[in-house]
N, C-alpha and C positions, 0 to 999 in steps of 0.2 A: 593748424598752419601746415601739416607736414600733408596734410589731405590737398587744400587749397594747390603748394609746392606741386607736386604728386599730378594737379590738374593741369597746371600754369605747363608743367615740361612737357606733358601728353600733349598740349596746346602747341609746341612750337613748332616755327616755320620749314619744313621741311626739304631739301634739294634732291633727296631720290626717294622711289619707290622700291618694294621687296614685292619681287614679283614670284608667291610662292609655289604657283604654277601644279607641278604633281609631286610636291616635296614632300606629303603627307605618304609618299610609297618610295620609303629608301631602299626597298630592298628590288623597285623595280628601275630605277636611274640607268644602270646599263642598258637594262634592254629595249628602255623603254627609246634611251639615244641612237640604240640600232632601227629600232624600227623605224622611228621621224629621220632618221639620216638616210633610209631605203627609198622610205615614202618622197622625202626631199630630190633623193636626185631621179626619182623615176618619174614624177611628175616634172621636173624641170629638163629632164630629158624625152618626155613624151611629149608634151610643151612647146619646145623647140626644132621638133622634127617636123610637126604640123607646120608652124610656120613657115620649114625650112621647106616642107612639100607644097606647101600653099604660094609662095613664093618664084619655086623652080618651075614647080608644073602646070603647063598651056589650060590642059583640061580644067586645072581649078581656078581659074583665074574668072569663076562668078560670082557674084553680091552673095551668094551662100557662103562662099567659103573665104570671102573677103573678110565675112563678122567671124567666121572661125576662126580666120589667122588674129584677129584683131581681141578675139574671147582669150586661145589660149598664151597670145602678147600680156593682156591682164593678167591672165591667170600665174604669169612667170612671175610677175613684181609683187602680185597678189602672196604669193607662195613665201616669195623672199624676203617681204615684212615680217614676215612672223617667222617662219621656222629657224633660221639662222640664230636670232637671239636664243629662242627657246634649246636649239641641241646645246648653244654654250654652258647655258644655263643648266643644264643635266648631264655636261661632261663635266665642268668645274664645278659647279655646287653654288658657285657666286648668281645670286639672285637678286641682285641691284641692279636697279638701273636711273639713270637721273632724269629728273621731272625733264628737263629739255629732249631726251633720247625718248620720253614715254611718248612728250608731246611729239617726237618724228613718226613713233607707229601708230600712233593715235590719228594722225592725219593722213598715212599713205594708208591704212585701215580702213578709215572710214569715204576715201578718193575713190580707192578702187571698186570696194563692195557696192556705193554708188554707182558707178559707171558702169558694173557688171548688171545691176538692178534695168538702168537704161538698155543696156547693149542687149540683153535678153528680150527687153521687148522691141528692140530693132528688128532681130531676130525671127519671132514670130510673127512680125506684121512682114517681113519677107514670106515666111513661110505659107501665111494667111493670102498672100498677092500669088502664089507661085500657083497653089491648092484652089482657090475659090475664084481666082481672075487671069487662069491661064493664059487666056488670049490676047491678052493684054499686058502681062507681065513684062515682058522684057522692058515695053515703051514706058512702061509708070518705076520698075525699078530699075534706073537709067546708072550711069557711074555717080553723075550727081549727086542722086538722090542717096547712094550707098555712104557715100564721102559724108553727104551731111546728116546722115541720123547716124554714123560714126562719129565724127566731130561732136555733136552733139552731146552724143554719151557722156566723151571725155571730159568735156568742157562743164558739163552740167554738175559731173563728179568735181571735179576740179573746185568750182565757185560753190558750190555747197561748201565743202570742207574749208573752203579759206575762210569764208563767214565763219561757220563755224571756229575755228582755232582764234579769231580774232577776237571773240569772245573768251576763252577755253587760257588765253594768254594772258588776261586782268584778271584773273583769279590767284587765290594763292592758297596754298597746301598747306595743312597741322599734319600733325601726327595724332596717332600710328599711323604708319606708312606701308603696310604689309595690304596690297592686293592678291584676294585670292581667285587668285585667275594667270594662265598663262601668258595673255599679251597686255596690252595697256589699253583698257575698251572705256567706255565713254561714262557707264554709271558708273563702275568701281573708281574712276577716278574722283569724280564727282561728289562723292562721299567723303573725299579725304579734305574738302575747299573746306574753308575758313573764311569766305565772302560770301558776300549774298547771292545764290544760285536763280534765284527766280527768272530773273532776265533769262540766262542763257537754255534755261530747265525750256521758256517761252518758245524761243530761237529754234532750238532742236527739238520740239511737237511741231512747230511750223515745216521744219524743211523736210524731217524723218517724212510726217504726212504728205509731203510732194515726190522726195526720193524713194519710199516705198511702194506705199497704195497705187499712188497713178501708174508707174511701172506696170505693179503687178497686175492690175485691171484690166489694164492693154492687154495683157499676157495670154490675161485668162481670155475677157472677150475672144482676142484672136480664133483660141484654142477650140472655143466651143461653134466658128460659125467655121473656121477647120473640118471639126467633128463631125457635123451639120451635114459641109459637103463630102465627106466621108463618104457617109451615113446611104447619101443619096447615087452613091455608082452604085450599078446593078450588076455588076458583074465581083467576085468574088478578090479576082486578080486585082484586080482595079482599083479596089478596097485599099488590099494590101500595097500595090506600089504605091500611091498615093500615102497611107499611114507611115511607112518605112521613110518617107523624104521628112517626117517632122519628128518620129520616134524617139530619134537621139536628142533633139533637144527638147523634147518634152519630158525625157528622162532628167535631164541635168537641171532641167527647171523645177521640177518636183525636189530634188534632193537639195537645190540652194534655200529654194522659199519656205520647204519644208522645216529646216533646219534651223531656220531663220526666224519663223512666226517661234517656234520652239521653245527659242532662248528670250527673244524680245517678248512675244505679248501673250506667254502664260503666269499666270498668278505667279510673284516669286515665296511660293512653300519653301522649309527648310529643304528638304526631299528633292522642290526644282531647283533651288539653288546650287546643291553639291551635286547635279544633274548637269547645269547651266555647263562646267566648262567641258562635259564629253560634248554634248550639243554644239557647241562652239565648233571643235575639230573638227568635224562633218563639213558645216560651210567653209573655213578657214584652210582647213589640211586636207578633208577626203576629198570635195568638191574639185580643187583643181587638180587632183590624182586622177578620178574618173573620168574626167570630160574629153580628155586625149582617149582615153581606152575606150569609154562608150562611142566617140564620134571613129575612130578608126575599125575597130571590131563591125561598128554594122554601118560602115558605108563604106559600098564596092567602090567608088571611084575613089575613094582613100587609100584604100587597101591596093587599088591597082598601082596608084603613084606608089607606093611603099614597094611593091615587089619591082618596080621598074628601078628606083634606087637602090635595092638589096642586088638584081642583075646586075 
């Protein structure tokens, strides 16, 4: 009876989660709030300066740096899902949070990481128009067309994730309630239901397989008939200005996707499990720290707007 008891209470319905995030390192909690509150406002400050130069400045006001202003606009909400819980969480020590506040980052989480999956391959089918279809480029990538595979991104993020939560919301939570992991992500939740998961386990193979794969396919084709025409200037120079206009986003696209297959679709071993949540920080925390730094550091007309604002 006292076993059955014992099962019956582990069983009950639960209204928060313990989000135990890096609680296994007490003795690193400070430093670890200094360094995510450095990395917080440097990326939300590097972030904002792009948009605020993409916005001010004549020179950048082309379909390149319209997805820039529009990548690092994500990357600022992107950033602010997550780390703001998380530095509380490691200045106060309180590591609850309630299933309704899980299901808010569960959903701006899974909005954005979509829309950046899209906007990336906006992105490089600009890149791939600019590179491969010079003479043509401006009349195929018109303001129109910029507005609508933007729109798109959003929108596409957006209707994924409400399906999704619409399902995600008829479920209901046992206990234990202790997620090991820093944000509130879509299996560890999943594992605490008490309902029949199959339906929605269906739902999210369906749309992951639309909001990932197809993205990244674009991405890559793009990337390789890019390379293709690379490949094919003859001149040394030529090479390089040409590689230098996709460099930086083929940088930030390596380190999202990278990070990303990482966590999602390697075998979860114990080894990749207590792995899973540095892998996480990469796309979630360093991603939108680098992508202001890589896009400013190596691109002149960035860097010129920056010193004409620093004058």
């Amino acid at each position: 009876q006292l076993i059955e008891k014992a099962e019956e209470d582990n069983r009950m319905v639960v209204t928060e989660f313990i989000l135990l995030g890096f609680g296994d390192l007490p003795e690193l909690q400070i430093l670890l709030f200094l360094v995510f509150l450095v990395i917080y406002i440097v990326t939300m400050s590097g972030n904002i300066l792009i948009i605020a130069l993409v916005v001010a400045d004549q020179h950048l006001h082309s379909p390149m740096y319209f997805f820039l202003g529009n990548l690092s606009c994500l990357e600022t909400c992107y950033t602010s899902a997550i780390l703001p819980r998380m530095l509380a969480s490691l200045l106060t020590g309180d590591r609850t949070i309630s299933v309704s506040g899980c299901f808010a980052q569960l959903y701006c989480f899974g909005f954005l990481a979509a829309t950046e999956c899209y906007l990336l391959a906006a992105m490089s089918y600009d890149r791939y128009l600019a590179i491969c279809k010079p003479l043509h480029y401006a009349s195929l990538m018109n303001s129109r067309l910029c507005l609508q595979l933007v729109g798109g991104s959003w929108i596409s993020g957006f209707l994924t994730c409400v399906i999704m939560m619409c399902f995600m919301s008829q479920l209901t939570f046992c206990g234990p309630s202790e997620i090991d992991h820093f944000f509130c992500d879509f299996s560890p939740m999943l594992k605490f239901s008490c309902s029949d998961t199959s339906t929605i386990t269906l739902v999210a193979f369906i749309l992951t397989s639309l909001d990932s794969p197809c993205p990244f396919l674009l991405t890559v084709t793009s990337y390789v008939c890019i390379i293709a025409t690379i490949l094919r200037i003859p001149s040394t120079t030529g090479r390089q200005k040409a590689f230098s206009t996709c460099s930086s986003h083929l940088i930030v696209v390596t380190v999202f996707y990278g990070s990303l297959m990482t966590v999602y679709l390697l075998p979860k071993t114990n080894t990749q499990i207590a792995l899973n949540k540095v892998f996480s920080v990469f796309y979630t925390v360093l991603t939108p720290l680098v992508n202001p730094l890589i896009y400013s550091l190596r691109n002149k007309e960035v860097k010129e707007a920056l010193r004409k604002v620093i004058s």
